[in-house]
N, C-alpha and C positions, 0 to 999 in steps of 0.2 A: 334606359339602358344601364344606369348607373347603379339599378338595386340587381340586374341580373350581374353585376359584377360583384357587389357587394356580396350576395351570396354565394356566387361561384369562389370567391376567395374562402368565406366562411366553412362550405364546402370541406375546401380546400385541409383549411388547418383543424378540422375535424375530421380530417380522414388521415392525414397526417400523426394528430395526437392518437389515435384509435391503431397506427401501425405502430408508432413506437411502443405502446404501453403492449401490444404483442408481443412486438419483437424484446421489448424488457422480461418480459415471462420466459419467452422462448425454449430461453437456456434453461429455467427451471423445469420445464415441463420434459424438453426433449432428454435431460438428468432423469426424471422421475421416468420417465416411459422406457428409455437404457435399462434401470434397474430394475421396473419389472419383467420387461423380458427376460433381462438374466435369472430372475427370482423365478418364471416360469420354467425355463429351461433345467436351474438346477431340481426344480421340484420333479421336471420327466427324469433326468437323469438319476436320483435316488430309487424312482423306482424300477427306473431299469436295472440299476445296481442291485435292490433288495432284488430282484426274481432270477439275475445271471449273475451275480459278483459274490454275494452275497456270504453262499454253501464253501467258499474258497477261503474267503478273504474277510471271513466274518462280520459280525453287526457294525455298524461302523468303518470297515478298513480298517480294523486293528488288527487283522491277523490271525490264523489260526495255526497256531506251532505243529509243525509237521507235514502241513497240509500247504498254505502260501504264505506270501510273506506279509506285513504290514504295509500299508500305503498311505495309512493316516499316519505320516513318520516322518519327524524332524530329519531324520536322514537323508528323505528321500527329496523336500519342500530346500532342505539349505545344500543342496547339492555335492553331498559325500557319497552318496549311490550312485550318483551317474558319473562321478570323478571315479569313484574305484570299477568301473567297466568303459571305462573312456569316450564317454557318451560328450559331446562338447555342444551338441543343440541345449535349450532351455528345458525347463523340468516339463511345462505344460505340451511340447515336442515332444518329449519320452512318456510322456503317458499316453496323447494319443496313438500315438505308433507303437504301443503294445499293446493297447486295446483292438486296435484295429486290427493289426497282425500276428499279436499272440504273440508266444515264446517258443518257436517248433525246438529251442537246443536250449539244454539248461545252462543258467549263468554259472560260471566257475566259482566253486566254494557252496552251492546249494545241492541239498540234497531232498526237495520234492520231490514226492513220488510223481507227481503228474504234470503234465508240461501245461503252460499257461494257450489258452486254446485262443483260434481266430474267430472275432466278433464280425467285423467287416465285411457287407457284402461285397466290398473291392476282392476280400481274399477269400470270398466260401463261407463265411460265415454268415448269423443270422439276424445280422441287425443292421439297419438304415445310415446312412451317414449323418443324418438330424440325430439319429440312437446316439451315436459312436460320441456327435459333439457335446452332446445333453451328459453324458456320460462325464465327460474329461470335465466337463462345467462344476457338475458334482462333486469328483475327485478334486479340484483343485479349491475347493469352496473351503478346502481344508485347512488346507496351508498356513492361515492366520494361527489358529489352535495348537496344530499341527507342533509348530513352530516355539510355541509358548512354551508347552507343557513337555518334560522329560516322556521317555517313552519308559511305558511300565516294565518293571522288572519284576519277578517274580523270588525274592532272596531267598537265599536258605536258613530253615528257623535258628532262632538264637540259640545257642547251647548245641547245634549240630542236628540233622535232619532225624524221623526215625527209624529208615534203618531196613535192612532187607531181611530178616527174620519172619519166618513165613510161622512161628509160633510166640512173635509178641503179645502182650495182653494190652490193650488199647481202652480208652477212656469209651463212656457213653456217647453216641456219635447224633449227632443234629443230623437229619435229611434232609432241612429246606437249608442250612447252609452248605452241606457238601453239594445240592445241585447246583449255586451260586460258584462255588468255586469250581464246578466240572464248564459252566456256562461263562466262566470269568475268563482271566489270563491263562490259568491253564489249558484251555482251548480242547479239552478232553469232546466236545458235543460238537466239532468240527470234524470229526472222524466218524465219529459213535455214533453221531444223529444225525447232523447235513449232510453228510457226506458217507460212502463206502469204504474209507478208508480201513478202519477194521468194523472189527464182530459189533453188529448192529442193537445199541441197549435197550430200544423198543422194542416191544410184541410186531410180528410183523410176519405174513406170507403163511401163517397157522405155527410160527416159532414162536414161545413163549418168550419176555424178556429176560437181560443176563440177570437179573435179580432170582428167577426160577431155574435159567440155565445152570447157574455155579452151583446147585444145590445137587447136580449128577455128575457136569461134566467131567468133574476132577476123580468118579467112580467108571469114568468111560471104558471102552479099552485100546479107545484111541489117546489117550490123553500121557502124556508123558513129563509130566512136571512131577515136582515132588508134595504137593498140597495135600492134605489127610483131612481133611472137612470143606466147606465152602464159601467158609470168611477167611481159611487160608487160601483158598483158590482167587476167591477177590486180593486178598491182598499180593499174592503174587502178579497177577495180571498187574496188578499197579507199578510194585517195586521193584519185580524181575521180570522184564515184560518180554524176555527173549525166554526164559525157562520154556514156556508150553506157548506156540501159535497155533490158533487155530486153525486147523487146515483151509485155504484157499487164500492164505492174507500171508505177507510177505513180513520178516523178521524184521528186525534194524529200525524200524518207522517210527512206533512208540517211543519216547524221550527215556533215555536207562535211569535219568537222574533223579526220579521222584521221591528216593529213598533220602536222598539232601537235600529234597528239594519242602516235604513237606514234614512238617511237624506229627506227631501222633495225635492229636484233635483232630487235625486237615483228615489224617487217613482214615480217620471214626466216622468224621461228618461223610466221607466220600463215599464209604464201605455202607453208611447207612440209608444213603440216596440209592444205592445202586442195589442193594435188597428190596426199595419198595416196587423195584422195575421188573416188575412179573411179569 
């Protein structure tokens, strides 16, 4: 009887030593399995972002001026956006409760044209509650970054912008840099290309792009600007962008300031992106 004790003890303190070196792991493991899920989840939520957030709110959450606002923003992460509309929940609380329920009234001091729509199928909209959270997981995947790094400015060139003279004489212009700058901070392909906000710079629906269009519009007899060729007609759409709208598209939307805002290179590189877009 004395060895079925001896092994029942034996047993014993080897099943013992076999839970603790578990339970020793435990913590690491059930760490490691947290962070993939969360790693999961932000990777659905990116790309539920890239297919609904996206066309608004540009690559990243940085914004497309005119169109919505920035969300990959120190503003928004150190809480001066929710202090100036007197939001007193936490930041990851105000993103999901605008995702989920949209923006049906605009915030005071914003001038979107289009109001932040509802995702949530609590409220009509067209995404899952696993969407909505995968979503906010993403958004807030930010914040470390977010936080770091100033939010981009776009200055006005040194020596003074150039200018709204729709018969300047302008440098040789880059086309692969003015589309970088029409795809950059200037958020020009937030309107122009993801989005309807104005006149669409692709070929599209049997319309030629604006690169072919400026080459007539400005001889229309609808056209009421003052442009006499069609790099003045580009360049006005840049610098006077109220002069002549295109019918079906609303005045005011376009930024007035591009005349201080860019340099005469900028307006070359831009003017010459936007002639390859036949």
């Amino acid at each position: 009887m004395k060895w079925h004790i001896a092994l029942g003890m034996l047993s014993f303190v080897a099943l013992s030593a076999l839970l603790a070196f578990v339970g020793f792991n435990e913590l690491a493991r059930m760490q490691a399995y947290r962070e993939a899920t969360a790693a999961r989840e932000i990777e659905a939520g990116a790309l539920t972002f890239e297919n609904n957030c996206r066309p608004c709110h540009g690559p990243q959450g940085k914004g497309i001026e005119g169109v919505a606002p920035a969300i990959n923003a120190a503003d928004l992460f150190n809480g001066e956006r929710l202090k100036s509309i007197g939001f007193a929940g936490t930041v990851e609380d105000y993103v999901a409760g605008v995702v989920a329920a949209g923006r049906p009234v605009p915030t005071a001091g914003t001038t979107y044209p289009q109001r932040m729509p509802t995702w949530s199928q609590r409220f009509g909209g067209p995404l899952r509650e696993d969407q909505i959270d995968s979503v906010v997981s993403f958004i807030m995947n930010w914040r470390e970054t977010a936080l770091a790094e100033a939010a981009p400015v776009v200055s006005a060139p040194a020596g003074g912008g150039v200018g709204t003279d729709l018969a300047m004489r302008l440098p040789t212009g880059d086309a692969v840099n003015g589309k970088s700058l029409t795809e950059g901070a200037l958020g020009c392909t937030g309107c122009h290309v993801l989005a309807a906000v104005g006149p669409a710079w692709l070929p599209q629906a049997g319309q030629p792009g604006i690169g072919a269009r400026a080459e007539t519009t400005f001889a229309a007899p609808d056209y009421t600007g003052k442009a006499e060729n069609a790099e003045q007609y580009l360049i006005e759409s840049v610098v006077q962008s109220n002069a002549f709208v295109v019918p079906g598209f609303q005045p005011n939307i376009m930024p007035a300031n591009y005349g201080n805002r860019l340099s005469a290179q900028d307006l070359a590189d831009i003017l010459a992106y936007l002639k390859t877009l036949k």
